[in-house]
GUMAR-767739 format. One record per residue (C-alpha): residue in one letter; z, x, y; residue number from 1. Coordinates in steps of 0.5 Angstrom, whole numbers. Each point is the difference from the previous one (the first is absolute). Last residue first. Example, Ala and Ser with C-alpha at 12.3 -4.5 7.8 and 13.67 -1.06 7.14 Angstrom:
BEGIN
<'S' <14 27 -2> 2>
<'A' <2 -2 -7> 1>
***
This chain:
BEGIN
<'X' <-24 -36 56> 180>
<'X' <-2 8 -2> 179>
<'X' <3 2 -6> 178>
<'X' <6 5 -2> 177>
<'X' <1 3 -8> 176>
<'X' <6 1 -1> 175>
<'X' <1 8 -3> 174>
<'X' <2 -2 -7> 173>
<'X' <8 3 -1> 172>
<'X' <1 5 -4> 171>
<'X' <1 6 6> 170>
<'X' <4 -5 5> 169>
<'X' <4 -2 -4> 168>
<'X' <3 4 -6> 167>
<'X' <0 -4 -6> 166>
<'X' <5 1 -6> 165>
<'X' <0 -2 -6> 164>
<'X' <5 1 -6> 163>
<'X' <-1 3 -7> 162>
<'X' <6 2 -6> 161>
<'X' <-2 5 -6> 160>
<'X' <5 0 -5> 159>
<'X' <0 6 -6> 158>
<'X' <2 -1 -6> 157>
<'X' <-1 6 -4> 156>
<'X' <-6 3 -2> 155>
<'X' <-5 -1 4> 154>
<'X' <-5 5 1> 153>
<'X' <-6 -5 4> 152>
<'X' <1 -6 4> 151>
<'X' <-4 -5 4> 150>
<'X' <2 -5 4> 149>
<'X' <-5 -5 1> 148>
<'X' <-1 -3 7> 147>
<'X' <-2 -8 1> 146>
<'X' <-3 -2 7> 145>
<'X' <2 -7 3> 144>
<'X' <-2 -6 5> 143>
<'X' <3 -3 6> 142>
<'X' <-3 4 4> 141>
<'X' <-4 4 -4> 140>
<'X' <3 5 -4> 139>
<'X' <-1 8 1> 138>
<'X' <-4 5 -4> 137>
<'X' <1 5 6> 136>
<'X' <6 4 -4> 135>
<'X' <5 4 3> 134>
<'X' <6 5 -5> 133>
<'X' <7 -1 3> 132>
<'X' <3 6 -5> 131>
<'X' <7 -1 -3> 130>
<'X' <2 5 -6> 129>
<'X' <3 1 -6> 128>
<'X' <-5 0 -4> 127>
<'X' <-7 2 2> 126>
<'X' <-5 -3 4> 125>
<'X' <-8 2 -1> 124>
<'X' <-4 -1 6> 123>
<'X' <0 -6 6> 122>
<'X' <-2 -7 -1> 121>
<'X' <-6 1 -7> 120>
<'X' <-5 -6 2> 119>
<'X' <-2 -3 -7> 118>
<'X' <-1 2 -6> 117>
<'X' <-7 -4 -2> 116>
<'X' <-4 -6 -3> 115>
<'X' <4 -5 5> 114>
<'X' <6 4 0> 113>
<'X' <1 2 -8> 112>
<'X' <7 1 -3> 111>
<'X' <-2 -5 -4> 110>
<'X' <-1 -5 5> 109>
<'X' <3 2 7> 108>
<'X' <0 -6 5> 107>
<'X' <-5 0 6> 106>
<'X' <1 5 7> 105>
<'X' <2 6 -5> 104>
<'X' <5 5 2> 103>
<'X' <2 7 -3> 102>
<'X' <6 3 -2> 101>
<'X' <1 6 -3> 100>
<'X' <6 2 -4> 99>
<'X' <3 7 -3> 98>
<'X' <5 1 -5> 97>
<'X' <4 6 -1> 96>
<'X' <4 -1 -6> 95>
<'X' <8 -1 -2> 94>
<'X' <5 -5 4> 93>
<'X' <-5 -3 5> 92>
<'X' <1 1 7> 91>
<'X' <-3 -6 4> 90>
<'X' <-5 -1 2> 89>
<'X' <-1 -3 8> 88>
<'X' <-6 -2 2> 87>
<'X' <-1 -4 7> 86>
<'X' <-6 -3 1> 85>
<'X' <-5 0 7> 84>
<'X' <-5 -4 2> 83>
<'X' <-6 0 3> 82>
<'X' <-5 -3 5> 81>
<'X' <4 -7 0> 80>
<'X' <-3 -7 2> 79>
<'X' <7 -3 4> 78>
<'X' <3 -6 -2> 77>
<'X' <5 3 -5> 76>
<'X' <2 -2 -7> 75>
<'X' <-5 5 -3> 74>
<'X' <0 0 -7> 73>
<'X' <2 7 -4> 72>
<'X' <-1 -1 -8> 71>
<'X' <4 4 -4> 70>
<'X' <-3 4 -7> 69>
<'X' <2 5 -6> 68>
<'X' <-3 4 -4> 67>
<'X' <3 2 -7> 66>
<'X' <2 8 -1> 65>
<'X' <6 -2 -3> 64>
<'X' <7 -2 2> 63>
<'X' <-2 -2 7> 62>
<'X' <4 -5 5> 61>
<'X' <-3 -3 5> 60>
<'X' <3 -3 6> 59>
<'X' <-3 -3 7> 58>
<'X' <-4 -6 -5> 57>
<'X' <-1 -3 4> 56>
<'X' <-2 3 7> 55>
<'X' <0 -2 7> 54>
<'X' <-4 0 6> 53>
<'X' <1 0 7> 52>
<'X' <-3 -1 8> 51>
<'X' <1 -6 5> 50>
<'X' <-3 -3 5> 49>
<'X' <-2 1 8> 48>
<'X' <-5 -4 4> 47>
<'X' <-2 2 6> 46>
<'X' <-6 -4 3> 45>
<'X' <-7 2 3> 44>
<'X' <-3 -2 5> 43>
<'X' <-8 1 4> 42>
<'X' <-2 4 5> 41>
<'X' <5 4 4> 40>
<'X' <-4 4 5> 39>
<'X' <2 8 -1> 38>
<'X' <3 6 5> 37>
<'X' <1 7 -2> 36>
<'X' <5 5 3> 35>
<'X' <5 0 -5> 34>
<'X' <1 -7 -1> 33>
<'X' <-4 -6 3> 32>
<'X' <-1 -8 -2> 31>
<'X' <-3 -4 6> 30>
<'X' <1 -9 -2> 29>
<'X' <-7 -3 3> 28>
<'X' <1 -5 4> 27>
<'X' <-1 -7 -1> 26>
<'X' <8 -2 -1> 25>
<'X' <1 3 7> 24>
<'X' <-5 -3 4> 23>
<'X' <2 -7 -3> 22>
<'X' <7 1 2> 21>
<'X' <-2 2 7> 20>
<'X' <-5 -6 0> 19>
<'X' <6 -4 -1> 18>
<'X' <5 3 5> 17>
<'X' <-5 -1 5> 16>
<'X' <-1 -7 -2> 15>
<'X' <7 -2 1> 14>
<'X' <1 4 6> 13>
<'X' <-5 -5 2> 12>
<'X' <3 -6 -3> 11>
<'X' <7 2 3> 10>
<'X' <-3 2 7> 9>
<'X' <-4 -7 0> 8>
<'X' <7 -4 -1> 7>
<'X' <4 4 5> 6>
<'X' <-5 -2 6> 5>
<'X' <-1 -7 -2> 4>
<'X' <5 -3 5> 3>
<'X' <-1 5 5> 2>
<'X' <-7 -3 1> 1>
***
């Protein structure tokens, strides 16, 4: 009997370490904070991405009173809420001009965004100046918005240079959860 002693002791611990593995995987994971308790239901996956844009062209230069446009495409791989842009103005050598920039989610067509004027990003920008204006016209990802720069009172040559900028959390899509 002592023969067989140390084998039905290794497949009972065996078994018992069985069981208990099994119990574990089975039972309901506990989720508390502050006070409150929860049963997790379900799964959910972290994932992480990226977020940017870009602007052609990013310099303008006007002479007349003559619009203007860029095209801004998200090259990131995060859904956008909003974006901002950086205008700077530059100091002409005579005049006061003024720009507005509006945004379009399709190209402009004879100064026209889709039969109207667009949606103006920030208010009227004068020379000499850096302003960051926001827009929540934003492209897709993957996908484009057109801005039109929209000059008043030229009289001298004057540039006009954009940049984007996206601030996270505040202008990225919120992700949406599923239960699994």
């Amino acid at each position: 009997m002592s023969k067989h002693y140390p084998q039905r002791s290794a497949r009972r611990t065996a078994a018992i370490a069985a069981v208990l593995l099994c119990a574990a995987l089975v039972a309901p994971v506990r989720a508390g904070a502050a006070g409150s308790r929860g049963t997790v239901l379900g799964s959910e996956s972290v994932s992480g991405g990226t977020w940017a844009a870009t602007a052609g062209p990013t310099s303008m230069t006007f002479t007349t009173n003559t619009y203007q446009t860029s095209t801004v495409t998200n090259t990131g791989t995060v859904a956008l809420s909003a974006i901002s842009y950086k205008v700077t103005i530059a100091n002409p050598a005579s005049g006061s001009p003024t720009f507005k920039v509006f945004a379009c989610a399709v190209a402009w067509v004879s100064n026209l965004c889709s039969g109207g004027t667009g949606t103006q990003a920030g208010g009227t920008l004068t020379k000499n100046t850096i302003t960051t204006v926001t827009s929540t016209v934003v492209p897709a990802v993957g996908g484009k918005v057109y801005l039109q720069v929209e000059p008043s009172g030229v009289s001298a040559s004057v540039t006009v240079t954009l940049g984007t900028s996206i601030t996270s959390p505040t202008q990225l899509r919120a992700a949406v959860k599923t239960n699994r």
